[in-house]
DRENTOR-945763 format. One line per field, with one value per residue (C-alpha): chain; x, y, z; residue in one letter; residue number from 1. Coordinates in steps of 0.02 Angstrom, whole numbers, plus 50000, padded with zeros to 5 digits. Layout:
<atoms>
chaine c(A|...)
xx c(X|...)
yy c(Y|...)
zz c(Z|...)
residu c(a|...)
num c(NUM|...)
</atoms>
This chain:
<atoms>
chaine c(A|A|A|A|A|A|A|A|A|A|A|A|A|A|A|A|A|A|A|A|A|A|A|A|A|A|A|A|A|A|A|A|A|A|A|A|A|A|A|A|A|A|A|A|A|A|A|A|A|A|A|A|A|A|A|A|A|A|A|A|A|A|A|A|A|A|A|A|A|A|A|A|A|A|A|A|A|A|A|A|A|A|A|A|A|A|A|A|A|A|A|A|A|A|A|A|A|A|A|A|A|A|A|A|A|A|A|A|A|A|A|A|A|A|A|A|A|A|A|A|A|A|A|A|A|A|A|A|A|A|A|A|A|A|A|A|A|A|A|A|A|A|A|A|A|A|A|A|A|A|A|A|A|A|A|A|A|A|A|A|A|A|A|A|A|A|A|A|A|A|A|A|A|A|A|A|A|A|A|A|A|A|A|A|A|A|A|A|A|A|A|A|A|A|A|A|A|A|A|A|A|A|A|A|A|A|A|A|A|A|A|A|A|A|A|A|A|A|A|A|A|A|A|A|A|A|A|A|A|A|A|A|A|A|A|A|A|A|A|A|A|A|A|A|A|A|A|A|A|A|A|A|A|A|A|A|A|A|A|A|A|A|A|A|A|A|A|A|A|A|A|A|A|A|A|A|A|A|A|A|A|A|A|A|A|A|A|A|A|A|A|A|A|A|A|A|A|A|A|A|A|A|A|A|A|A|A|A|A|A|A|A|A|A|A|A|A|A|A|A|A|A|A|A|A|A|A|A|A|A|A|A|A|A|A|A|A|A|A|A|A|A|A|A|A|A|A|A|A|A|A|A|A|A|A|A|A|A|A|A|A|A|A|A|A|A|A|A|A|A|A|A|A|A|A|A|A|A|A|A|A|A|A|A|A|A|A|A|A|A|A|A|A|A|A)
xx c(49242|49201|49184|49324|49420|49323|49383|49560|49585|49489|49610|49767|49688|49704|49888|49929|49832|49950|49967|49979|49790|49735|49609|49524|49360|49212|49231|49085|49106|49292|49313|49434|49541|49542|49553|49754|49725|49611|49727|49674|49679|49548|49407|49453|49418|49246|49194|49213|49129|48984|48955|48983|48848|48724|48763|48747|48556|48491|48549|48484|48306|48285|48332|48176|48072|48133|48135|47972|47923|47993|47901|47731|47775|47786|47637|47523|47630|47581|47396|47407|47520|47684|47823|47860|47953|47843|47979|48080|48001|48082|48271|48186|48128|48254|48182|48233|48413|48395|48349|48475|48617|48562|48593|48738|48809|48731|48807|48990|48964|48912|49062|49179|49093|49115|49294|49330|49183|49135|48998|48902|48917|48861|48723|48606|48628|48521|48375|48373|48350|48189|48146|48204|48092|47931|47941|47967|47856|47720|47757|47817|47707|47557|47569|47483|47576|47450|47506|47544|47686|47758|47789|47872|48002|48044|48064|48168|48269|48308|48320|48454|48530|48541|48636|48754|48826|48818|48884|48987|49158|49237|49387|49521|49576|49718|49779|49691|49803|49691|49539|49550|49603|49442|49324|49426|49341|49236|49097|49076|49096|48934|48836|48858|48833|48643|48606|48650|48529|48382|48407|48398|48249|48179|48245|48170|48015|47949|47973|47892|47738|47739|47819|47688|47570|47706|47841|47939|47998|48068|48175|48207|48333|48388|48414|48510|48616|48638|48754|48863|48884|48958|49061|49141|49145|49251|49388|49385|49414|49546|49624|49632|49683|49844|49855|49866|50009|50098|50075|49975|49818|49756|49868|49774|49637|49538|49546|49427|49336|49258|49233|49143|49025|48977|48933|48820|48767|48700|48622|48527|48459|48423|48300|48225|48214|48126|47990|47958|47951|47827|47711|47698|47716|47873|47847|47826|47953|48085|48083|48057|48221|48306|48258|48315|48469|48529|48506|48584|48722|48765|48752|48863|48986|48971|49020|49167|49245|49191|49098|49020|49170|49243|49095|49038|48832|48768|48815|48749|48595|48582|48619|48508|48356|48379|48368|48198|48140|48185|48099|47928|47940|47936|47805|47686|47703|47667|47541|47438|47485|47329|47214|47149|47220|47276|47250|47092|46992|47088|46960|46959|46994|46858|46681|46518|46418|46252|46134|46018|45866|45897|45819|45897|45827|45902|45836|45902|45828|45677|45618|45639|45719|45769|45958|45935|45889|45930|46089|46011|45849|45927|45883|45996|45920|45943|46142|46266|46352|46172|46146|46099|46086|46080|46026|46030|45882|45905|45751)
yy c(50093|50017|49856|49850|49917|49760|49647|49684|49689|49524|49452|49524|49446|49267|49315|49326|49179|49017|48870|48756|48744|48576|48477|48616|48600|48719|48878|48870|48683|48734|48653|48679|48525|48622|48800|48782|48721|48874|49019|49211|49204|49066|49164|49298|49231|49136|49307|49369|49236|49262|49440|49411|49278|49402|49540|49420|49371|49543|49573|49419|49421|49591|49552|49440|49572|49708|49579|49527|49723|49740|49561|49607|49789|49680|49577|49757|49782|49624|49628|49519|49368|49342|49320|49138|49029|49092|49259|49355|49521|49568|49585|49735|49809|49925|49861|49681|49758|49822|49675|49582|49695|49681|49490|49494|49596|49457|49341|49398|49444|49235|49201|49275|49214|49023|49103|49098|48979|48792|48799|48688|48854|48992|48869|48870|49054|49082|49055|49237|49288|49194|49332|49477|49423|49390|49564|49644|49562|49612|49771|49798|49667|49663|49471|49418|49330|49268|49235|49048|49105|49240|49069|48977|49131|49099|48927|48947|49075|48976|48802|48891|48946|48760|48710|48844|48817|48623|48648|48495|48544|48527|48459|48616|48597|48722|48690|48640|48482|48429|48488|48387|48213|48250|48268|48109|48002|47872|47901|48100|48054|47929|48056|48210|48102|48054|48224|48287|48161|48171|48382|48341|48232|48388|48499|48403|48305|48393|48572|48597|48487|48525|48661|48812|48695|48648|48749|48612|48545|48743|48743|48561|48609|48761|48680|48561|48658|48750|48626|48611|48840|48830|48657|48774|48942|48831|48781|48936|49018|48918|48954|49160|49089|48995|49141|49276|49179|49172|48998|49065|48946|49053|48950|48767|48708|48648|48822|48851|48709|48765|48937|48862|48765|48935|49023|48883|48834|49025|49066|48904|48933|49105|49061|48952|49040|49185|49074|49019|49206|49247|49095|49072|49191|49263|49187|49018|49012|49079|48959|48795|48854|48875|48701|48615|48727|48678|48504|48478|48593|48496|48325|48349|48448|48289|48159|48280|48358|48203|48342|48216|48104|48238|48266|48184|48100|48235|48379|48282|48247|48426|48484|48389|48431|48608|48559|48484|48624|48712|48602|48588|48795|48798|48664|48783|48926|48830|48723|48877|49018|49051|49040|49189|49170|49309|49322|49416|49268|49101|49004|49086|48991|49010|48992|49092|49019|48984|49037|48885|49006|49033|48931|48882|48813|48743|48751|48610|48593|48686|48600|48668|48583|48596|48602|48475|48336|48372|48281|48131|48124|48191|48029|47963|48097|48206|48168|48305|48268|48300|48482|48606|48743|48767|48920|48967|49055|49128|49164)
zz c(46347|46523|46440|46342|46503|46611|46471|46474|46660|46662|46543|46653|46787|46705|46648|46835|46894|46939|46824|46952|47019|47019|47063|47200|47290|47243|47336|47433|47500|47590|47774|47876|47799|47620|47659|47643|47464|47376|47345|47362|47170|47163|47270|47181|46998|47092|47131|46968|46883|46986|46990|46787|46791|46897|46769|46628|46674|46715|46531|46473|46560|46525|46322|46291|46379|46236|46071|46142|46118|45941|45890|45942|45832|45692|45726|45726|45558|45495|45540|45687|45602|45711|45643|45669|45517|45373|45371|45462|45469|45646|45566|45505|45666|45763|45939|45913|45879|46039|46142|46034|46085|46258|46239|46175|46275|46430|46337|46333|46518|46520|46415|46552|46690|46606|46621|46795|46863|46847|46713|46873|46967|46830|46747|46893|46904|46746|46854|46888|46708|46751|46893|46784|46633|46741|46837|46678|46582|46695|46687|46498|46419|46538|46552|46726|46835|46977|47156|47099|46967|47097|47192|47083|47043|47242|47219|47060|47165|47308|47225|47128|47287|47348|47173|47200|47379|47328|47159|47105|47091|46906|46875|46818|46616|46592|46420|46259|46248|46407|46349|46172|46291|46377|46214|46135|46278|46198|46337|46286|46097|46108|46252|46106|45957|46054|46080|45925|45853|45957|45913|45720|45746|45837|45704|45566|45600|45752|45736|45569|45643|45830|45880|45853|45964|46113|46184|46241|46068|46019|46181|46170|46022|46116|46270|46184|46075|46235|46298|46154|46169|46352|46305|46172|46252|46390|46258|46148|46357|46381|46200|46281|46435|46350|46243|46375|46455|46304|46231|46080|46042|45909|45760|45866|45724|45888|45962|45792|45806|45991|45904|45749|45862|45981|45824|45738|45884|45959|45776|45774|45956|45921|45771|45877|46035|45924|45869|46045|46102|45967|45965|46175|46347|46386|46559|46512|46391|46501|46632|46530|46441|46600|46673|46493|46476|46643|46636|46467|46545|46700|46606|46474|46602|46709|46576|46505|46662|46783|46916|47026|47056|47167|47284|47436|47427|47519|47417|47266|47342|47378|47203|47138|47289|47223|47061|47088|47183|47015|46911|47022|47008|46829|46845|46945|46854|46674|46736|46816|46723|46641|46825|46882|47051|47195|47361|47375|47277|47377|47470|47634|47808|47914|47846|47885|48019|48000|48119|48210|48150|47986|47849|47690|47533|47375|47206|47110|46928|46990|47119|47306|47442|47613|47665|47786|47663|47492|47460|47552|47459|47291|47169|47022|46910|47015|47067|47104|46917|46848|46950|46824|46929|47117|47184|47404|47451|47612|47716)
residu c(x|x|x|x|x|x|x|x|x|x|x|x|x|x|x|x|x|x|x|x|x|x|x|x|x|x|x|x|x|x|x|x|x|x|x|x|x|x|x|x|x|x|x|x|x|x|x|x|x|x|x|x|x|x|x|x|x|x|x|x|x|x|x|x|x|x|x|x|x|x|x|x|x|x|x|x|x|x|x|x|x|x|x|x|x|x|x|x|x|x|x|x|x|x|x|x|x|x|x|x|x|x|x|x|x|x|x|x|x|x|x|x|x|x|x|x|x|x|x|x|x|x|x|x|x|x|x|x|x|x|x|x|x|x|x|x|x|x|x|x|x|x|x|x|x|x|x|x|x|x|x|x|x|x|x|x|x|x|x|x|x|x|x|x|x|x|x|x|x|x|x|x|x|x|x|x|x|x|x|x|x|x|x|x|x|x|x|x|x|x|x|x|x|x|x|x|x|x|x|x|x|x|x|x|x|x|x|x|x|x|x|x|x|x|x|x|x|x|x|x|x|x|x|x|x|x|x|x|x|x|x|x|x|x|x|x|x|x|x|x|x|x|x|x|x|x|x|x|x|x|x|x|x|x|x|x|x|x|x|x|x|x|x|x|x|x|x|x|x|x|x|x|x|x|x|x|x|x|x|x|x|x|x|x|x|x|x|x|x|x|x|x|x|x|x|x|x|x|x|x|x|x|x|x|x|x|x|x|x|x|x|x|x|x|x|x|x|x|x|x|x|x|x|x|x|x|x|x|x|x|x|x|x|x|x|x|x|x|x|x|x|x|x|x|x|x|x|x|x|x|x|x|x|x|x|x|x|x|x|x|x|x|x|x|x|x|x|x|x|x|x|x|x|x|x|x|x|x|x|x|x|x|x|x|x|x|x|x|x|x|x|x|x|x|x)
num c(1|2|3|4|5|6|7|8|9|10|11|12|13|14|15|16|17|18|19|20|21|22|23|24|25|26|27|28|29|30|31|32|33|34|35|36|37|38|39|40|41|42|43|44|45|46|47|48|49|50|51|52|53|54|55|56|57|58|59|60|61|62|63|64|65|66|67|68|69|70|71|72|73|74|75|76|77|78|79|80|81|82|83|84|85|86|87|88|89|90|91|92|93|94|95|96|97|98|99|100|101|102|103|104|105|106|107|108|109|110|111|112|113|114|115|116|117|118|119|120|121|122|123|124|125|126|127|128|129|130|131|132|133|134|135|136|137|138|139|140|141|142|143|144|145|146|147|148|149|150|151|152|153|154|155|156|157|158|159|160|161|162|163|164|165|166|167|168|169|170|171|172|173|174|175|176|177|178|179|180|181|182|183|184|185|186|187|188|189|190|191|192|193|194|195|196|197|198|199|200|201|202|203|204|205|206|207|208|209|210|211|212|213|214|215|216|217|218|219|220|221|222|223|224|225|226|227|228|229|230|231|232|233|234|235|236|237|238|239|240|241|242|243|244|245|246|247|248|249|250|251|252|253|254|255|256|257|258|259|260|261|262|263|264|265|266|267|268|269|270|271|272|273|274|275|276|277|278|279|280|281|282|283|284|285|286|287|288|289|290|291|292|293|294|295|296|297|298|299|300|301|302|303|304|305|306|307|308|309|310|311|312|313|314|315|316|317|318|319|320|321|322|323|324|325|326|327|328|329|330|331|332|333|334|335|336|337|338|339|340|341|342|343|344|345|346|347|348|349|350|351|352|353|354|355|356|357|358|359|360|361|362|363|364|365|366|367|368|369|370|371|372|373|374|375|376|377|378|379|380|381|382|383|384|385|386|387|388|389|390|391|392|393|394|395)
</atoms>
């Protein structure tokens, strides 16, 4: 009922909005010289959009955490075997249903955001589904996540941060006469036509071979397919837009098209995001679908809607400095996510002093030797790659 009631004031909301808002800077880049320009209703609709995208990830993040639940039920079903693409025992469990309600839901609350926000602006957002599913997976799941992975969340939090106040601002398409000019372009036809083949070679060849051994080539295809989702939830948005205004879009074949490719394009990423889910660690596979999802995101936004033309070089260098910062987060916490690593056990700062009176020997392959001289009379045999045990003796 509160949805529904969200959902219908958010659609009144766009029936009272003005027609005539251009080209507008991004909300959180207004000076002085382009304050007169952005109208109450446009910081009103960015608002929206991104309390809708905050919503939208603590639904999402918190979604893997629960399918991730009802997929390792199954597994104790099945005597161990996940479910991966040898069946699809999970349709079967209610908790999956759960989490996948919980998604969907995050993912209408995404499809409104995309709504009233540059998909630049909501994108980097998903970062925090990142947060949500590494607390909770360390507390649902019992998956450690050692001092070096509670780092990289930061940096995935505030290199998020930086893309958002220096999000590139995207050119306004009211109308889905615009929108089909834009997708015409023979720059955007050849950029979709190379993605959607380098996805079918992953679909195809790689998966079946590779992707039960690397994560990457799962949320390769979802990353990918990603792209194409928001691209459509932006024109099947615009069709309600024109619709709610009272030019009806719903009777436009290319109002069906964008709706044709959301739907194939969420079931295929869903298959494939549940295979990644049950075959690696929820908090590896979280953020390495973030980092791809948001680049394939803000590229193909760039070459349809033109973002970067409109921004100045140091809000694009910015963007894309907090898009590294990102990327060496996700980095970190794959790279050391298996390292035993918290404070108590990091090498400490100050070392034990060793009194002038104290006498320590070394046994090195059983012979004994003093501290003084053993690395300088240690022979080839006998060379710190050929130790095969060194014990201190402290007398």
């Amino acid at each position: 009922m509160i949805t529904s009631s969200f959902f219908v004031g958010s659609l009144d909301f766009l029936s009272k909005m003005s027609y005539n808002n251009t080209t507008q800077p991004s909300i959180l880049n207004v000076t002085e010289e382009t304050l007169h320009q952005v109208s109450e209703a446009d910081i009103y609709g960015f608002w929206i959009g991104f309390s809708l995208a905050i919503f939208s990830n603590a639904f999402t993040g918190s979604s893997y955490i629960v399918k991730k639940l009802g997929l390792n039920r199954v597994a104790k079903k099945q005597e161990g075997v996940l479910p991966d693409h040898d069946g699809y025992g999970y349709l079967k469990e209610w908790l999956w249903w759960v989490g996948m309600s919980l998604m969907i839901f995050g993912e209408i609350l995404n499809f409104l955001a995309y709504i009233f926000a540059p998909a630049t602006l909501v994108t980097p957002l998903g970062a925090l589904s990142v947060i949500v599913t590494a607390v909770m997976s360390s507390i649902f799941l019992k998956e450690r996540l050692n001092i070096i992975g509670k780092v990289s969340c930061g940096l995935c939090v505030i290199g998020s941060t930086v893309m958002v106040v220096h999000s590139p601002q995207e050119t306004q398409v009211h109308s889905m006469d615009e929108m089909l000019e834009k997708v015409q372009e023979p720059i955007f036809i050849v950029y979709c036509l190379t993605l959607l083949g380098v996805a079918l070679v992953f679909i195809i060849i790689l998966a079946p071979k590779y992707g039960g051994k690397y994560v990457l080539v799962y949320q390769a295809i979802c990353g990918i397919l990603g792209s194409f989702t928001v691209m459509g939830s932006k024109g099947t948005g615009i069709a309600i837009s024109q619709t709610v205004k009272g030019d009806q879009q719903f009777t436009n074949w290319f109002t069906y098209v964008n709706l044709a490719i959301v739907i194939a394009c969420i079931l295929v990423e869903l298959n494939f995001l549940n295979r990644s889910l049950a075959k690696f660690n929820t908090a590896v596979v979280i953020p390495i679908n973030y980092v791809l999802f948001t680049s394939f995101v803000v590229s193909l936004s760039a070459v349809l809607f033109k973002d970067f033309f409109y921004m100045n070089w140091k809000d694009i260098v910015s963007f894309f400095l907090g898009f590294i910062i990102v990327v060496g987060g996700i980095f970190l916490l794959n790279s050391f996510k298996d390292m035993d690593i918290t404070m108590k056990n990091l090498p400490k700062a100050h070392k034990k002093e060793i009194e002038k009176d104290e006498t320590i020997n070394i046994l090195v392959n059983g012979n004994i030797k003093n501290t003084n001289d053993t690395y300088r009379k240690l022979d080839n045999s006998q060379s710190i790659a050929s130790i095969d045990q060194i014990v201190f003796e402290t007398k």
